[in-house]
One Martini backbone bead per residue (centre of mass of N, CA, C, O) as a GRO file, in nm:
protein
  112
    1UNK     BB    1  10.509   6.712   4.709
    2UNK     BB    2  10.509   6.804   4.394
    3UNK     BB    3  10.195   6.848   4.373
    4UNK     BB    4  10.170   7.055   4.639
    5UNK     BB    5  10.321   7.315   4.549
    6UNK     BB    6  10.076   7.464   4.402
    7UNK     BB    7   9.903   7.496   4.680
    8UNK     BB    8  10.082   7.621   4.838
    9UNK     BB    9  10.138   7.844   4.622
   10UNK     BB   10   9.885   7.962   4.668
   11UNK     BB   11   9.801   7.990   4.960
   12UNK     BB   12  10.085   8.210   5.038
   13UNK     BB   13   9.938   8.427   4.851
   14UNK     BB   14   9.694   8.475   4.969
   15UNK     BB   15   9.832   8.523   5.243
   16UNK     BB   16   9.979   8.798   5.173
   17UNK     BB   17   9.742   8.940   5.006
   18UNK     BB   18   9.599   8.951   5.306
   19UNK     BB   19   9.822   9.095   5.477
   20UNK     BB   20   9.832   9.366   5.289
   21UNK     BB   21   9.553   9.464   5.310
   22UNK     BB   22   9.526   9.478   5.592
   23UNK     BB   23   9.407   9.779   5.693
   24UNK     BB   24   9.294   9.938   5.404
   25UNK     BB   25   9.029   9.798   5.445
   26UNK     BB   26   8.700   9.742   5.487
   27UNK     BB   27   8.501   9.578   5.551
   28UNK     BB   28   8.345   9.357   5.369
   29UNK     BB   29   7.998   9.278   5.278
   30UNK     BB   30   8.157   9.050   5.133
   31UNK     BB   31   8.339   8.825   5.059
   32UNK     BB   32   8.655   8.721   4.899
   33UNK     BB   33   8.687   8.540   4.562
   34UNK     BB   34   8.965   8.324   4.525
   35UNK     BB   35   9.127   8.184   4.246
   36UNK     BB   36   9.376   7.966   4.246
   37UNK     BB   37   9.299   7.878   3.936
   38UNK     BB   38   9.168   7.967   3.631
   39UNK     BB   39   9.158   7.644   3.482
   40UNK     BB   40   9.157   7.518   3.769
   41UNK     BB   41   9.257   7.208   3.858
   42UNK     BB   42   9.491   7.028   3.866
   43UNK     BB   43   9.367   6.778   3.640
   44UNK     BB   44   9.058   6.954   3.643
   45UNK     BB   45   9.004   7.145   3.376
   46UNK     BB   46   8.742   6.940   3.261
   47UNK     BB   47   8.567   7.044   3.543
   48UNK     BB   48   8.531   7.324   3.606
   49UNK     BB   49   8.200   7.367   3.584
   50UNK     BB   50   8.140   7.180   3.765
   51UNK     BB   51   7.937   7.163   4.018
   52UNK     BB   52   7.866   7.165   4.294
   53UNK     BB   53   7.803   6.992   4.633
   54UNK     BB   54   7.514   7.131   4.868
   55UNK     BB   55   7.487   7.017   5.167
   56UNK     BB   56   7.435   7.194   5.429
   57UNK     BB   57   7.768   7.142   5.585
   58UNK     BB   58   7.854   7.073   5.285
   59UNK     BB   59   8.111   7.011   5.008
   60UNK     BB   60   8.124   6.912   4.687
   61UNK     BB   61   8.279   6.885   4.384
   62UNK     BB   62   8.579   7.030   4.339
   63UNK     BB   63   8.723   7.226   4.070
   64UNK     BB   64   8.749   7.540   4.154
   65UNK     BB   65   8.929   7.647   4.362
   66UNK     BB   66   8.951   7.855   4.651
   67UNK     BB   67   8.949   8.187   4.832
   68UNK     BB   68   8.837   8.323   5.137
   69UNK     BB   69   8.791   8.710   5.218
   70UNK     BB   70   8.819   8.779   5.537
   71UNK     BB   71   8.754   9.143   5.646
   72UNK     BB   72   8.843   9.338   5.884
   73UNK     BB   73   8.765   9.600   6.064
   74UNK     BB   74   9.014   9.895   6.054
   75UNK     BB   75   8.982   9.948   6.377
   76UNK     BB   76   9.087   9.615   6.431
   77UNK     BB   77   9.338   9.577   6.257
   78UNK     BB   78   9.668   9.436   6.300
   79UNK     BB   79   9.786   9.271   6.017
   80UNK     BB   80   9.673   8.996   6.059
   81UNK     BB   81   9.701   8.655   5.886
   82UNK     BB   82   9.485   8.337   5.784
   83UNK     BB   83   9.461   7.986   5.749
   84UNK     BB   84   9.174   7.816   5.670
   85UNK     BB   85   9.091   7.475   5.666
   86UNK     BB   86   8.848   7.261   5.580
   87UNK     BB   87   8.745   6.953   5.613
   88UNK     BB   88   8.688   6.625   5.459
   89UNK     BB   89   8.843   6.363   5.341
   90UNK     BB   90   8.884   6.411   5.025
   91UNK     BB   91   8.529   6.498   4.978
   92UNK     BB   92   8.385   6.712   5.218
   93UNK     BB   93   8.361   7.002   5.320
   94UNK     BB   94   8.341   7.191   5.602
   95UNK     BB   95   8.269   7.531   5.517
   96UNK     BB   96   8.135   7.606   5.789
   97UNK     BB   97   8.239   7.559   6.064
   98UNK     BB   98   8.557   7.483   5.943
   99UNK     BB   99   8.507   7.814   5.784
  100UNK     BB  100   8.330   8.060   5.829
  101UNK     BB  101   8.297   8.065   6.132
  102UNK     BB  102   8.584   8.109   6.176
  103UNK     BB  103   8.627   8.353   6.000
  104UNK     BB  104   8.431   8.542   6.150
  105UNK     BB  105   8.564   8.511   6.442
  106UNK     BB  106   8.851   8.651   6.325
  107UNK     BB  107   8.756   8.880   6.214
  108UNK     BB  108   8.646   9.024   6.448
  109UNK     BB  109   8.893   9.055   6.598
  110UNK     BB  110   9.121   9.155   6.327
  111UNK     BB  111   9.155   8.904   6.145
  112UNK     BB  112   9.237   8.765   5.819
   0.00000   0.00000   0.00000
């Protein structure tokens, strides 16, 4: 549990931060990319500049882990904020489907 401390209040942080801002911007013309971590994730930040490996449908090699911000349009926005984390059994992201397209469908709603 004591690892996974910082990536939950990573987490937490971007989560009250996308809630504070809700309603305050118009929808932004592309996500905003927060880092986790400015010098990479714990344990792997000499790695933190290798590329991702991203191919159709999933990505992988995340060594510099981020938060996308997507922001509902001013006049849906109800202030509400969600975390959305997309699954791939900690090898492979599946960041379309269960992260952009849902990111993007409650974006729609009015949730960040």
């Amino acid at each position: 549990m004591r690892k996974c401390l910082p990536l939950i209040t990573s987490i937490f942080v971007t989560l009250v931060l996308c809630a504070a801002t809700t309603g305050n911007f118009a929808a932004a013309e592309s996500p905003t990319v927060v880092p986790l971590w400015p010098a990479g994730a714990l344990g792997f930040e000499a790695r933190k500049d290798e590329p991702e490996a991203v191919q159709d449908w999933w990505v992988a090699n995340v060594h510099d882990p981020s938060s996308t911000l997507f922001m509902p349009a001013k006049e849906t926005s109800d202030g509400t904020a969600m975390v959305i984390c997309p699954g791939g059994s900690h090898r492979k992201l599946v960041f379309g489907a269960e992260g952009v397209d849902a990111a993007k469908y409650f974006s729609d709603l009015g949730y960040a």
